[in-house]
C-alpha positions in Angstrom: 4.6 2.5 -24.4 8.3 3.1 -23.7 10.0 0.2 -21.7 11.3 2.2 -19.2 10.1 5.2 -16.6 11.9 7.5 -15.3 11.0 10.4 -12.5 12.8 13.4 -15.0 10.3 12.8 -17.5 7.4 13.7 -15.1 6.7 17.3 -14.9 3.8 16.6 -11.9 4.8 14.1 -8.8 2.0 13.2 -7.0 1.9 11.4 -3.4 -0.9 10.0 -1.5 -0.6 10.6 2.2 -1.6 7.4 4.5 0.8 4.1 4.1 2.6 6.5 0.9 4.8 9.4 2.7 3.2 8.7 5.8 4.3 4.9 7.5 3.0 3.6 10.2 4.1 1.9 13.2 2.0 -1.6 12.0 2.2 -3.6 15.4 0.9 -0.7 17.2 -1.7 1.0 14.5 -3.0 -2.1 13.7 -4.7 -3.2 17.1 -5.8 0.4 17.3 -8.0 0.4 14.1 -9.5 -3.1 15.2 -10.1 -1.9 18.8 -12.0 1.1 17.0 -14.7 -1.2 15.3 -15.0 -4.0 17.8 -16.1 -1.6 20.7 -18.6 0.2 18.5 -19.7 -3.1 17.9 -19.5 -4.1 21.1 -20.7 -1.2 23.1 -23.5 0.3 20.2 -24.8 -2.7 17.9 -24.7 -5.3 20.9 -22.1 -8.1 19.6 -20.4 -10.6 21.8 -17.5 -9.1 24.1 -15.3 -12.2 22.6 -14.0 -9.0 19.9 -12.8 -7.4 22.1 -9.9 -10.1 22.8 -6.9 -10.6 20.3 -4.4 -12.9 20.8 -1.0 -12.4 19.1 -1.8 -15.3 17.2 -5.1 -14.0 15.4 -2.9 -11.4 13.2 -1.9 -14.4 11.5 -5.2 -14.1 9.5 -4.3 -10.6 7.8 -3.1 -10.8 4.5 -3.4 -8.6 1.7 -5.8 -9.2 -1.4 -8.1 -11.1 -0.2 -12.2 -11.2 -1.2 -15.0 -11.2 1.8 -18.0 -12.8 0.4 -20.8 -10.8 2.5 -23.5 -13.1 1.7 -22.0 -15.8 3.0 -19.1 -15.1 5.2 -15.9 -16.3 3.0 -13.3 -15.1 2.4 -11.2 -16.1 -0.3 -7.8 -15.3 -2.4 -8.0 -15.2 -5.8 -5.6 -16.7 -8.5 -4.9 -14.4 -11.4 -7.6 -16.6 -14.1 -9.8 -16.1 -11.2 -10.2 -19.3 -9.5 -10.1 -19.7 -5.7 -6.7 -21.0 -4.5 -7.6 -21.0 -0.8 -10.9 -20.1 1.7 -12.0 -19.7 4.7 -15.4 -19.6 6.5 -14.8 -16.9 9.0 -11.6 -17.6 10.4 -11.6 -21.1 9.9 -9.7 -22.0 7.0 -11.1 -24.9 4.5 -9.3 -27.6 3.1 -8.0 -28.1 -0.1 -10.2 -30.6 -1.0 -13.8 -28.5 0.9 -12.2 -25.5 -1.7 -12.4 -27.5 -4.6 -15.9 -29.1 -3.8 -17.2 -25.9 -3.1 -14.9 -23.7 -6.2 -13.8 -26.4 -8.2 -11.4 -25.1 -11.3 -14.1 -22.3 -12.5 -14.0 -18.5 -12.4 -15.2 -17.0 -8.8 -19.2 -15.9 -9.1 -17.8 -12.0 -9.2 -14.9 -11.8 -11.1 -13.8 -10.2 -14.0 -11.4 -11.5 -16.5 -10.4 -8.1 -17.2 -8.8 -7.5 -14.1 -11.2 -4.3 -13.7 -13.2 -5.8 -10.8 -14.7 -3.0 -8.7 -12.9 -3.7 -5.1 -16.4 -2.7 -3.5 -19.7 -4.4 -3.8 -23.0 -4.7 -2.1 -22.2 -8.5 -2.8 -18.3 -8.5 -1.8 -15.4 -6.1 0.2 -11.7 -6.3 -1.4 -9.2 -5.9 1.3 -6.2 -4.0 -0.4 -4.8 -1.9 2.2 -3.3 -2.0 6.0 -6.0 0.4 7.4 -8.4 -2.4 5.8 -6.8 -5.6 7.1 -7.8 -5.3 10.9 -11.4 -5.0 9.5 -11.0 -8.4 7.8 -9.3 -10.0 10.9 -12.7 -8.7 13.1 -15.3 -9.3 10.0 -14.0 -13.0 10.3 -14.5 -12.8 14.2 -18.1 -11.9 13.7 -18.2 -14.4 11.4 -16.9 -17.3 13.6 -19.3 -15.7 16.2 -22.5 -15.5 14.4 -22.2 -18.9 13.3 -21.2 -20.4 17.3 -23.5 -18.5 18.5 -27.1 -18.5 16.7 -25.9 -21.1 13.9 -26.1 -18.2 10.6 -24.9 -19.6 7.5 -26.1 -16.1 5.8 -25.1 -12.5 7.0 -25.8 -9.0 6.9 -23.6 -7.2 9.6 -21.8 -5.4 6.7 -24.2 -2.3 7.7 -22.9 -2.1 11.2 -19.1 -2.4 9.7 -19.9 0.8 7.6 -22.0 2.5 11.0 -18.7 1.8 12.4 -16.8 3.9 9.8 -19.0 6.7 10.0 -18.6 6.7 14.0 -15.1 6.5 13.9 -14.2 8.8 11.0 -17.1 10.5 10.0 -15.7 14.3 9.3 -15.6 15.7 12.2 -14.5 12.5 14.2 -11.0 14.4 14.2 -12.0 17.8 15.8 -14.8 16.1 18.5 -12.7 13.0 19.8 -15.3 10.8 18.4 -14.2 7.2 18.6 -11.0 5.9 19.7 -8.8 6.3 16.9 -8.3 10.2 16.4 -7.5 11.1 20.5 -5.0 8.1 20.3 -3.3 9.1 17.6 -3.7 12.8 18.9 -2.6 11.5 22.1 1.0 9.8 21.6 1.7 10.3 17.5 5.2 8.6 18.0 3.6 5.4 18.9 2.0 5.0 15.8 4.0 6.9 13.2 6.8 6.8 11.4 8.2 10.3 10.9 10.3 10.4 7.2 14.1 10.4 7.8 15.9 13.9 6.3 16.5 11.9 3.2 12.5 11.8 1.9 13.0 15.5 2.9 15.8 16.2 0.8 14.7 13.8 -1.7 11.0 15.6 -1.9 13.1 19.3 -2.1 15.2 17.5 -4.8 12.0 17.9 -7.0 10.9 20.7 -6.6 14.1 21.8 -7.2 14.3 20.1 -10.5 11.1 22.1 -11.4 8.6 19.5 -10.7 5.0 20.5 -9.4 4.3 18.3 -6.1 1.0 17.5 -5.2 -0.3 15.8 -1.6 -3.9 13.7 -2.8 -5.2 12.1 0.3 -9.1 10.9 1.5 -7.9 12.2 5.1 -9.8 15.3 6.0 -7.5 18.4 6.7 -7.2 18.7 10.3 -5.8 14.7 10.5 -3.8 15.2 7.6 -1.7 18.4 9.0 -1.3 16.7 12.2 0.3 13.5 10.3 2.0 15.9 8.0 3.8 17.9 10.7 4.1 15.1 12.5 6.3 13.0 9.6 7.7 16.3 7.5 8.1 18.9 9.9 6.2 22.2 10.4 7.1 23.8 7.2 5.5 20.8 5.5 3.1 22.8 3.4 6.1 24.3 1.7 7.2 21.5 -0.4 3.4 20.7 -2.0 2.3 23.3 -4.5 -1.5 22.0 -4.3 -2.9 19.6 -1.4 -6.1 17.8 -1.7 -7.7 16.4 1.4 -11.6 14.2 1.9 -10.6 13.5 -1.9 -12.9 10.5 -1.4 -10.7 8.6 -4.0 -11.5 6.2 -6.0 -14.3 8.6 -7.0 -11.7 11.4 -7.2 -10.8 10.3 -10.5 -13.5 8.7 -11.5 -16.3 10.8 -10.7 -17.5 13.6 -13.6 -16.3 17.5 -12.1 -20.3 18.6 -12.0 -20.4 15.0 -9.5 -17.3 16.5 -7.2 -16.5 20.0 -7.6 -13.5 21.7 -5.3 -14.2 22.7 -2.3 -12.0 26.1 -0.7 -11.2 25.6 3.0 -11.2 27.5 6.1 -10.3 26.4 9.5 -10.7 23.0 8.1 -14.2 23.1 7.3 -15.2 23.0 3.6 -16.5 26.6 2.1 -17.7 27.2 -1.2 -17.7 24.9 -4.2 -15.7 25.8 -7.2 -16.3 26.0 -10.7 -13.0 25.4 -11.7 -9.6 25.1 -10.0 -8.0 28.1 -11.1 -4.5 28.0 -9.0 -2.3 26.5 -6.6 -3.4 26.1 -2.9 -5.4 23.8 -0.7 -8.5 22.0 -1.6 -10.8 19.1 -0.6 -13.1 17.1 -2.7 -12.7 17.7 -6.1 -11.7 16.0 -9.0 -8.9 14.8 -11.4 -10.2 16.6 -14.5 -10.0 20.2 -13.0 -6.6 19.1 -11.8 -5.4 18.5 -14.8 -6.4 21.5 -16.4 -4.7 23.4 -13.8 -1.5 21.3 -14.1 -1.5 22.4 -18.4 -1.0 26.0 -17.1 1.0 25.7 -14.4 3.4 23.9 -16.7 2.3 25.5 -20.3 1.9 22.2 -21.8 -1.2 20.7 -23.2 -0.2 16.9 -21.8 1.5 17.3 -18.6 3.0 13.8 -17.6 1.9 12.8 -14.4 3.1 9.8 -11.7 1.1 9.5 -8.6 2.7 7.4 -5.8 0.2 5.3 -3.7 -0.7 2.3 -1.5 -3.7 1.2 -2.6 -4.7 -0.4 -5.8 -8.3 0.3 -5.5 -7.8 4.1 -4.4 -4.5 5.2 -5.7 -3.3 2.9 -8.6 -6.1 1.3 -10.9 -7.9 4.9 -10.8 -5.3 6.9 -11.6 -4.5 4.5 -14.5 -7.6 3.4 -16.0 -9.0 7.1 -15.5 -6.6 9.7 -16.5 -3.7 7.4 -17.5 -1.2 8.6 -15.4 2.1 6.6 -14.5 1.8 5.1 -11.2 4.1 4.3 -8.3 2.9 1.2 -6.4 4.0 1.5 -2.4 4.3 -2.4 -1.6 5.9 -2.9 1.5 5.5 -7.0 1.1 8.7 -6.0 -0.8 10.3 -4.8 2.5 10.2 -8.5 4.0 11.5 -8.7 7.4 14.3 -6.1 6.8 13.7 -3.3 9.9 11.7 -5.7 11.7 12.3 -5.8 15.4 11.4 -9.6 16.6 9.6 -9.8 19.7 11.9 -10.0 23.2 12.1 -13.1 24.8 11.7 -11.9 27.7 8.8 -14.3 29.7 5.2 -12.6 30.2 5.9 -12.4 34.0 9.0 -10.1 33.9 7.6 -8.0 31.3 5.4 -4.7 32.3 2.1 -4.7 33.8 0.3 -2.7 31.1 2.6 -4.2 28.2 0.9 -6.4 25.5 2.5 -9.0 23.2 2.8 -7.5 19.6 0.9 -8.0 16.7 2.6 -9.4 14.1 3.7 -6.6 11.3 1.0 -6.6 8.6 3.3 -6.6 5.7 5.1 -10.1 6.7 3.9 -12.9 5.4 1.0 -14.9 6.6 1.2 -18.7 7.3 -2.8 -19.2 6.7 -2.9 -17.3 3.3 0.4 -17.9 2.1 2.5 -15.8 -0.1 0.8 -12.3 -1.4 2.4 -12.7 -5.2 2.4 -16.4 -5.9 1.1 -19.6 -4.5 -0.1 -23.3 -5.9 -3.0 -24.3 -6.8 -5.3 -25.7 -4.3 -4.6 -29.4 -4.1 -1.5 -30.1 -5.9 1.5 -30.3 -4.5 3.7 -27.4 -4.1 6.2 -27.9 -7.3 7.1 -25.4 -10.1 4.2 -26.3 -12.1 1.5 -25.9 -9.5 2.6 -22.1 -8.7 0.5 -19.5 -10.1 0.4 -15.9 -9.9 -2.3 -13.9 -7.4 -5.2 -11.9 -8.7 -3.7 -9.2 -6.7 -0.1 -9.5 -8.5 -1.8 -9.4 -11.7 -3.3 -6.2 -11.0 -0.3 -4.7 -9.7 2.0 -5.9 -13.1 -1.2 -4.4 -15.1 -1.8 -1.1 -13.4 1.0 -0.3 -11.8 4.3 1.7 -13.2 6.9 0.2 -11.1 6.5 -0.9 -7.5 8.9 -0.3 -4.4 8.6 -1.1 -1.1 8.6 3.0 0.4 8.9 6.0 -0.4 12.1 6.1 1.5 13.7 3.6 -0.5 13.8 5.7 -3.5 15.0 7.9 -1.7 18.1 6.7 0.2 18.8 3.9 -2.8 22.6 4.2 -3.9 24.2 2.4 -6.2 27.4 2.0 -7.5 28.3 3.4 -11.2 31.0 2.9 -13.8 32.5 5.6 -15.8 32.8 4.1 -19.3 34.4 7.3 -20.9 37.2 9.6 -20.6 34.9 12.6 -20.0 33.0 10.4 -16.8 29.9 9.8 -18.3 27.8 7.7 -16.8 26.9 3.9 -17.4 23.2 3.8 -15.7 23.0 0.1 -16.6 25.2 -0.9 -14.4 23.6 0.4 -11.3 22.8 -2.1 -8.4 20.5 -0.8 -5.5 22.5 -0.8 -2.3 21.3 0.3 1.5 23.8 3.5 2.4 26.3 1.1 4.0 26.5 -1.1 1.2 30.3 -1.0 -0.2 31.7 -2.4 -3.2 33.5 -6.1 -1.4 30.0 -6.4 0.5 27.9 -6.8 -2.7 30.4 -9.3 -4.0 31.0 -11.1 -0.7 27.6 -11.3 0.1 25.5 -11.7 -2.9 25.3 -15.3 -3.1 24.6 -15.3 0.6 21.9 -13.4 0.4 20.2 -15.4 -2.7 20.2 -18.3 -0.9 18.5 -16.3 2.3 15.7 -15.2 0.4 15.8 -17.4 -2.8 12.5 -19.1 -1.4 10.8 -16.0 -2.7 13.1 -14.5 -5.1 12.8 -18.2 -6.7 8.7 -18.3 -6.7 8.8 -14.3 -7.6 11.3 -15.5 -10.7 13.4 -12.5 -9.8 16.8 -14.2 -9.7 18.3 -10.9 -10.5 21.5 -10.7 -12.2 24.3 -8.4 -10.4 27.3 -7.0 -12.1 30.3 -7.0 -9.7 33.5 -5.4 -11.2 36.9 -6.8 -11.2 38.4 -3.9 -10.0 36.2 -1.7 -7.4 38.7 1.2 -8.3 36.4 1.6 -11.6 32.9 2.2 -9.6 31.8 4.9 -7.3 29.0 4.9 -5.4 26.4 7.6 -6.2 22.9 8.8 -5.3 20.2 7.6 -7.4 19.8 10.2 -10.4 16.0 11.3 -11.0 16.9 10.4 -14.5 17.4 6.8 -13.9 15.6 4.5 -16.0 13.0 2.1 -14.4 12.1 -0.8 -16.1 8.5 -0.5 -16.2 5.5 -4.0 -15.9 4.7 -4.6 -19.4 3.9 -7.5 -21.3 6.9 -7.5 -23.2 8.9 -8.1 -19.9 8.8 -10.6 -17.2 5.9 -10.2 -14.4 7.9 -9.0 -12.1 10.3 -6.4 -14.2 8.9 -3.8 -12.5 9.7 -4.6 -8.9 12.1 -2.5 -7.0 14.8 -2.7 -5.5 16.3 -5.6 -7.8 19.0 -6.3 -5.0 18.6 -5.5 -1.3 
């Protein structure tokens, strides 16, 4: 495999919609998926009203990448040999020296050398995603309250969990205000969605443009995903997707066989007729990745179209679309973003503040203090040096799966960097490109560079991504360009470091 990606090469972009092209507001979307389970479980299966509380503190407790044990009510993160690096019995997290009595230094009872785990079991629940993680905060809850309250040490409430699903976003949640989550989101969209700045827009049109077919892949049914789309794109959203799948029930999408998930047409967002075979561009739902494909050889009149799918979850999006039909993968990560665009919290004292308004919840995507780093982290019991870190399970996964992985979609798409013209004719050096925010200039990269290592060398030091940054003697040499769609991307391979493929390299 080539050692480096690069968007021109790719005749088919592919997005998913949720967390990909569509951000959301974390502090505010968060509390509002939780709220959605703990009253059904509340209100319909009869649990203690103690769910229904949340302090600002409890957010704490998400992290991505972690392992529910159903049987038994653990959850646990996973180093990438598969041994346990830290636990927790519901919410209450075990010592280093209860994890190795109870772990010790051996594989975990489910795992899978091969990195190829399944990320849902009858036996275990893989959290991988930020509509996931205020699950796992409330699944430790009922945890911590079983246990107080009628002394379980085995569980089974998993079955009112998935109830809970089906309540809240069962198909037609969307269209009959079932639950709470649809008519909020219906209700005040700005509250918990980002809408993309004009540069995914022009960035997205920049494609197209170039000749690329865009697909839109998403497990939302139709009627949500045109209210997020027009929401985030604008009305004329449906013009810059030549095919959109919705309820594409991924993993499944592109893992299932076609005769186990044909194509469904659409009308008025309800699912029609079932299709043989996709034939042409348009809107579907359901379906599957092998009549895709076949429609993507004739749209493009080649017999291997290359495809890269852009997506935020490695069980839906990523490790599917690899392991099943091997296309290049864009991981969104937005651990990557750190606490760049993070608004803290005003001081402001309880009293002075609003009647109705709540602390925040911490932003998912910041790290946790209970769980530790999402990449890296030591080994239960020794002390934290250089020879104690190891890498997660879930970092392996992403170095093994994934293409490259950035922190949005909008990075890509406002990156700049700053070129040198190595030739009388201008051509252009791509290896000396740095990734820069708009605003960056040529004396603040220099001026600041150092600065910034030592700001963030606590995980640019554990990630080992002390990046190298060419700064020119004489600025007068560089200008300061868009990124090109042929850019070259150091992809995750073997051959390079773990964390080669991590984007941006400076920021």
């Amino acid at each position: 495999m080539a050692q480096h990606f690069s968007l021109a090469a790719c005749d088919v972009v592919g997005f998913d919609l949720d967390h990909t092209l569509c951000r959301y507001n974390l502090p505010e979307s968060a509390p509002l998926i939780y709220n959605s389970f703990a009253q059904f479980l509340v209100k319909e299966k009869g649990y203690d009203k103690e769910l229904l509380t949340v302090t600002p503190e409890d957010w704490d407790f998400c992290c991505k990448g972690l392992v529910l044990d159903l049987e038994d009510g653990t959850f646990i993160k996973l180093a990438d040999n598969g041994t346990v690096l830290r636990a927790s019995h519901g919410t209450k997290m075990m010592t280093p020296e209860a994890v190795a009595e109870a772990y010790g230094k051996k594989e975990w009872k489910h795992f899978m050398l091969d990195t190829g785990m399944p990320c849902r079991s009858g036996k275990y629940y893989f959290y991988d995603n930020y509509f996931d993680l205020p699950g796992a905060l409330l699944c430790a809850r009922v945890v911590d309250s079983l246990t107080k309250n009628s002394g379980q040490k085995t569980f089974d409430f998993w079955k009112d969990i998935v109830a809970g699903i089906q309540h809240n976003f069962k198909m037609s949640a969307f269209k009959e205000n079932c639950g709470l989550y649809f008519p909020e989101i219906k209700r005040d969209p700005g509250k918990y969605l980002h809408s993309c700045p004009e540069s995914v827009r022009k960035w997205l049109r920049q494609l197209k443009n170039a000749g690329k077919i865009l697909l839109l892949i998403t497990s939302s049914h139709s009627d949500y995903c045109k209210l997020l789309c027009k929401y985030i794109l604008g009305d004329d959203f449906a013009d810059l997707f030549d095919i959109v799948i919705t309820n594409a029930l991924k993993p499944g999408f592109f893992s299932h066989f076609p005769s186990q998930r044909p194509f469904c047409t659409l009308e008025n967002d309800k699912e029609q007729e079932t299709l043989p075979s996709l034939d042409k561009p348009g809107w579907y739902s359901q379906g599957n990745a092998v009549h895709l494909y076949e429609l993507l050889k004739k749209m493009t009149g080649k017999p291997e179209p290359k495809v890269v799918y852009f997506g935020d979850s490695m069980h839906s999006d990523v490790f599917p679309a690899r392991h099943y039909s091997n296309w290049e993968t864009v991981l969104i990560l937005e651990e990557l973003r750190g606490e760049e665009g993070q608004k803290p919290e005003e001081s402001e004292p309880l009293e002075k503040r609003g009647k109705y308004e709540r602390p925040k919840a911490k932003p998912l995507n910041t790290l946790s203090n209970k769980w530790g780093s999402f990449f890296i982290d030591s080994i239960s019991g020794q002390e934290n040096t250089a020879d104690s870190m190891v890498h997660t399970w879930s970092s392996k996964r992403i170095s093994t799966y994934s293409t490259i992985a950035i922190p949005s979609i909008e990075a890509i798409a406002d990156w700049a960097a700053w070129v040198i013209k190595t030739s009388p004719s201008g051509g252009t050096n791509y290896q000396s490109w740095a990734f820069l925010k708009k605003s960056s200039n040529m004396i603040n990269v220099e001026k600041n560079y150092q600065e910034r290592l030592l700001r963030r060398s606590k995980v640019k030091l554990a990630l080992g991504q002390l990046f190298p940054l060419r700064v020119f003697a004489d600025s007068r040499e560089a200008t300061k360009e868009k990124l090109p769609l042929d850019y070259k991307f150091t992809r995750f391979s073997s051959n390079n470091s773990k964390t080669a493929g991590y984007y941006p390299l400076v920021h």
